[in-house]
C-alpha positions in Angstrom: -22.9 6.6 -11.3 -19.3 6.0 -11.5 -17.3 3.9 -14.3 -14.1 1.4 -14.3 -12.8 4.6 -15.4 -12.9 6.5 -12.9 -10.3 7.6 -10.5 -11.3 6.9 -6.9 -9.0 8.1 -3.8 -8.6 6.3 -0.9 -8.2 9.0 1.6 -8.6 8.9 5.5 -12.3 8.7 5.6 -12.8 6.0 3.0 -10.2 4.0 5.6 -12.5 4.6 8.4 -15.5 3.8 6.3 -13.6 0.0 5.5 -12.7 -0.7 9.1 -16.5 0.6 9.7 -17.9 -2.2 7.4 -15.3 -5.0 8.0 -16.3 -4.5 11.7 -19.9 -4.8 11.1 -19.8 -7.7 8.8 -17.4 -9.8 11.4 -19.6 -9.0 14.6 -22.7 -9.4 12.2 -24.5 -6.3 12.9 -26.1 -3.3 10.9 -24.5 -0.4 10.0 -26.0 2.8 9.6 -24.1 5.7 7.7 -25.1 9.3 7.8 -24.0 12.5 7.0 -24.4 15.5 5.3 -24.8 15.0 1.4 -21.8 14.5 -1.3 -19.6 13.4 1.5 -19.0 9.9 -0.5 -21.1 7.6 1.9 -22.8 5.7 -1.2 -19.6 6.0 -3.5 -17.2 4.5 -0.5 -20.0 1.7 -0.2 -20.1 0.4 -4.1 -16.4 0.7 -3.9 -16.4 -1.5 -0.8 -19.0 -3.8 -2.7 -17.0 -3.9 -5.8 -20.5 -3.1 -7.0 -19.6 -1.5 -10.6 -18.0 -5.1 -11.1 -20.4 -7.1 -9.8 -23.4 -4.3 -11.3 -23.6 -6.0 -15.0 -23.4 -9.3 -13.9 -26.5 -8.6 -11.6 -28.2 -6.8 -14.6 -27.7 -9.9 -17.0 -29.1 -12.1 -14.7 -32.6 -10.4 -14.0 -32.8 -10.0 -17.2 -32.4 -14.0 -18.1 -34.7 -14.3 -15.4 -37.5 -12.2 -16.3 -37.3 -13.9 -19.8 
């Protein structure tokens, strides 16, 4: 989806998005996101998640495991 190399903008909505998610994980609730397609809901989330670092790692270790 998206690289280390890849620029990402934090603009207004990716903000919102963060204060969105910190909120949720401190009063332990579920979020739910929605909106129109190609808005950046999934990008802002792996951003959040640091998932394109944490991605290979993940990767590595199912595949140990299924060995």
């Amino acid at each position: 989806m998206t690289s280390a190399t890849d620029t990402f903008v934090v603009t207004k909505e990716y903000r919102r998005f963060t204060e969105f998610a910190n909120a949720v994980r401190e009063h332990r609730y579920i979020g739910i996101c929605y909106g129109p397609p190609g808005v950046g809901k999934t990008l802002s989330a792996r951003r959040f998640a640091h998932w394109d670092s944490i991605e290979p790692y993940l990767r590595r270790l199912m595949r140990a495991r299924d060995t």
